[in-house]
C-alpha distance (Angstrom), angle and dihedral (degrees) to the residues before:
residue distance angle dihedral
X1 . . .
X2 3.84 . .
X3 3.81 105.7 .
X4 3.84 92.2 -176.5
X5 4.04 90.4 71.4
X6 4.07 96.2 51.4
X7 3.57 112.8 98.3
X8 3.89 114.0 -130.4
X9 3.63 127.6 -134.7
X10 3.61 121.1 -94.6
X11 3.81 118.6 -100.3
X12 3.83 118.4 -143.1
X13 3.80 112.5 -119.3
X14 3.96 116.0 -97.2
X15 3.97 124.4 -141.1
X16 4.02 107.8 -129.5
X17 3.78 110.8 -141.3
X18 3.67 112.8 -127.1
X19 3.85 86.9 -131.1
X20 4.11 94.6 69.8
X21 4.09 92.1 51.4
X22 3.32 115.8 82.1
X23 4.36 121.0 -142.1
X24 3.66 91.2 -85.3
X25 3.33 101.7 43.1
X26 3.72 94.0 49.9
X27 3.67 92.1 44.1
X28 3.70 96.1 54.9
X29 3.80 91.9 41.2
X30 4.30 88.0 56.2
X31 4.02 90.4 38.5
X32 3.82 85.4 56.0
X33 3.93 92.7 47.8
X34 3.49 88.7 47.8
X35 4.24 95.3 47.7
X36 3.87 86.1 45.0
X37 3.80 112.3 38.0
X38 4.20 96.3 44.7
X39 3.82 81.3 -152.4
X40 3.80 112.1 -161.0
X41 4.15 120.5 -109.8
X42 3.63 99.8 177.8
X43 3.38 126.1 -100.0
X44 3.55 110.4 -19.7
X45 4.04 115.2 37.7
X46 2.99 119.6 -113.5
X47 4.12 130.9 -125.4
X48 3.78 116.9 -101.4
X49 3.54 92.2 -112.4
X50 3.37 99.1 53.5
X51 4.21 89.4 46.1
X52 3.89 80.8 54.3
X53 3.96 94.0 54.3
X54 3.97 92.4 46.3
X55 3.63 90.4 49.2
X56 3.59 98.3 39.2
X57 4.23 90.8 51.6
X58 3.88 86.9 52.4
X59 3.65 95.6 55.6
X60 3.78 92.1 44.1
X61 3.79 91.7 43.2
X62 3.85 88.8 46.6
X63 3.37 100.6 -119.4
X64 3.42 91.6 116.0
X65 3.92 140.3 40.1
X66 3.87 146.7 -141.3
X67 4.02 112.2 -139.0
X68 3.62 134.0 -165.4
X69 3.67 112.7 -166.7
X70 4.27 99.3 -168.2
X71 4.03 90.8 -160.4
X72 4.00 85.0 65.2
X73 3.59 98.1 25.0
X74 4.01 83.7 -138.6
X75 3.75 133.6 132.9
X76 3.73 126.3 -142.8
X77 3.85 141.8 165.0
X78 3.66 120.1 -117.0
X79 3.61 128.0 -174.6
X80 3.99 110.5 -112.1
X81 3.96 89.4 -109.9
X82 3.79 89.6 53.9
X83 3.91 97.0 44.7
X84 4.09 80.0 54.0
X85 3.88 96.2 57.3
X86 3.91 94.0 40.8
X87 3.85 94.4 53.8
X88 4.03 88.1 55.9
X89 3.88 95.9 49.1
X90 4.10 83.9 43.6
């Protein structure tokens, strides 16, 4: 039987508590949002580090959320509304 070939079932995402990352991890997991999502700040962009602090103050204020989706093996920030609507569909 060739395992390789069967399709596995799909895993629902998981929300990462900021508690388990430690500083690097959750700053390279933020810098990487930030480098991939181009996420708009109004008229003038804003510096990296100041991206990082906005993001960073969500996630601690909850307003936003580290995923793990396990079929991807990828990580991504979602706001707290968003994380809502993909647990129902999942």
């Amino acid at each position: 039987m060739n395992y390789e070939n069967e399709k596995q079932p799909e895993q629902p995402p998981v929300e990462i508590p900021l508690e388990v990352l430690n500083e690097e991890v959750l700053k390279a997991i933020i810098e990487n949002f930030i480098q991939r999502e181009g996420t708009d700040y109004g008229r003038e962009e804003a510096a990296l580090e100041t991206k990082y602090k906005q993001i960073l103050k969500q996630l601690q204020k909850g307003d936003a959320k580290i995923i793990f989706d396990p079929n991807t093996e990828s990580t991504v920030i979602l706001t707290a509304t968003q994380w809502k609507r993909l647990q129902k569909t999942t």
